[in-house]
N, C-alpha and C positions, 0 to 999 in steps of 0.2 A: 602691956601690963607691966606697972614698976614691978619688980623685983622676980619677973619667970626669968626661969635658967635661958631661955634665947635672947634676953635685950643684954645678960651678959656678958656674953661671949664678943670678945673682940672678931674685928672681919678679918679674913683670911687675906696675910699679904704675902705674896712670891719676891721670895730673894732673884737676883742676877741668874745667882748658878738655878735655883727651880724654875726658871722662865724657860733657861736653856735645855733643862731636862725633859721640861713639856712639851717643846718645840722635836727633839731631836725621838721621844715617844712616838708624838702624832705622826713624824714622815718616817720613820719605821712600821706602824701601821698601816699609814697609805701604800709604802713599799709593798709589803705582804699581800695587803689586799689586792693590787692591782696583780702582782706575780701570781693570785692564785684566780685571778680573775681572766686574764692572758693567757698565761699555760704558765708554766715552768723552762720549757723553750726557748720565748719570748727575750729574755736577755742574754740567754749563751751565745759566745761569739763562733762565727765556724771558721778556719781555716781555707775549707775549700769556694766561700763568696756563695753568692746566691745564685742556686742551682737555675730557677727560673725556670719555664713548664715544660712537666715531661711529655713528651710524645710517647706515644704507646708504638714500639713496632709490631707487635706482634702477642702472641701466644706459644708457650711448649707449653709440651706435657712429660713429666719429670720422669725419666725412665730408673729402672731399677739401681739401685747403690749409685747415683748423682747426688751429688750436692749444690747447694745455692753458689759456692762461688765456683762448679765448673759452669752451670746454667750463667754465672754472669761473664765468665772468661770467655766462652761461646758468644753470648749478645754484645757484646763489646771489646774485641781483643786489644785496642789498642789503650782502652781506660782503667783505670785503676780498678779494679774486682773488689776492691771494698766499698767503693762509691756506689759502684753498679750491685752490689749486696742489698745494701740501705733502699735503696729505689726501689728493687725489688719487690723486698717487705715490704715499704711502704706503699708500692702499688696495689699489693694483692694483701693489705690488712695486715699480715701475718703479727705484728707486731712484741708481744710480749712469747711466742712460741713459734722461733723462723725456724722450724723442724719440716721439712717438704716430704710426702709421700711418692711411690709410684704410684701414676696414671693422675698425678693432680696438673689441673692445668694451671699455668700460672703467666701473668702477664707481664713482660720484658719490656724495657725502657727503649728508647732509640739511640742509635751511636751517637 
């Protein structure tokens, strides 16, 4: 139709710099979505290399006034007790509350 307000508007052109801007949007996007798709994990570097699969040796059961890092200075006296911490919790869930009761049984890594 001559003269509707949509045959006058000119098309939409992108400068240099707003080509660059849409580009550098989109893969901040991708970024996000894939980090929240992954985990959050997923890109952290670790220090200590990839652990690779735990063996379970065994089972205690947490006796009174113990804590997680004597239960892991005991399962592994020659490894670092914060390594053997983390493995821990992660064996036995504990995750966002590594707090251990007496009489909980809990599952230890292997040396």
């Amino acid at each position: 139709m001559p003269g509707s307000p949509r045959s006058d508007r000119p098309p939409i052109r992108l400068t240099r710099r707003g080509r660059a801007v849409l580009v550098a949007f989109a893969a901040t996007v991708t970024l996000i979505l894939l980090w929240l798709t992954v985990g959050p994990g997923a890109f952290a570097g670790s220090r200590e290399g990839p652990a690779g699969p735990t063996r379970h040796a065994g089972t205690v059961v947490v006796e009174p006034g113990e804590t997680l890092w004597e239960i892991a200075s005991s399962a592994d006296p020659g490894g670092d007790p914060r390594v053997v911490v983390q493995r821990i919790i992660d064996l036995n869930g504990l995750g966002g509350d590594p707090t251990v009761h007496p009489g909980q049984e809990l599952r230890v890594p292997a040396s």
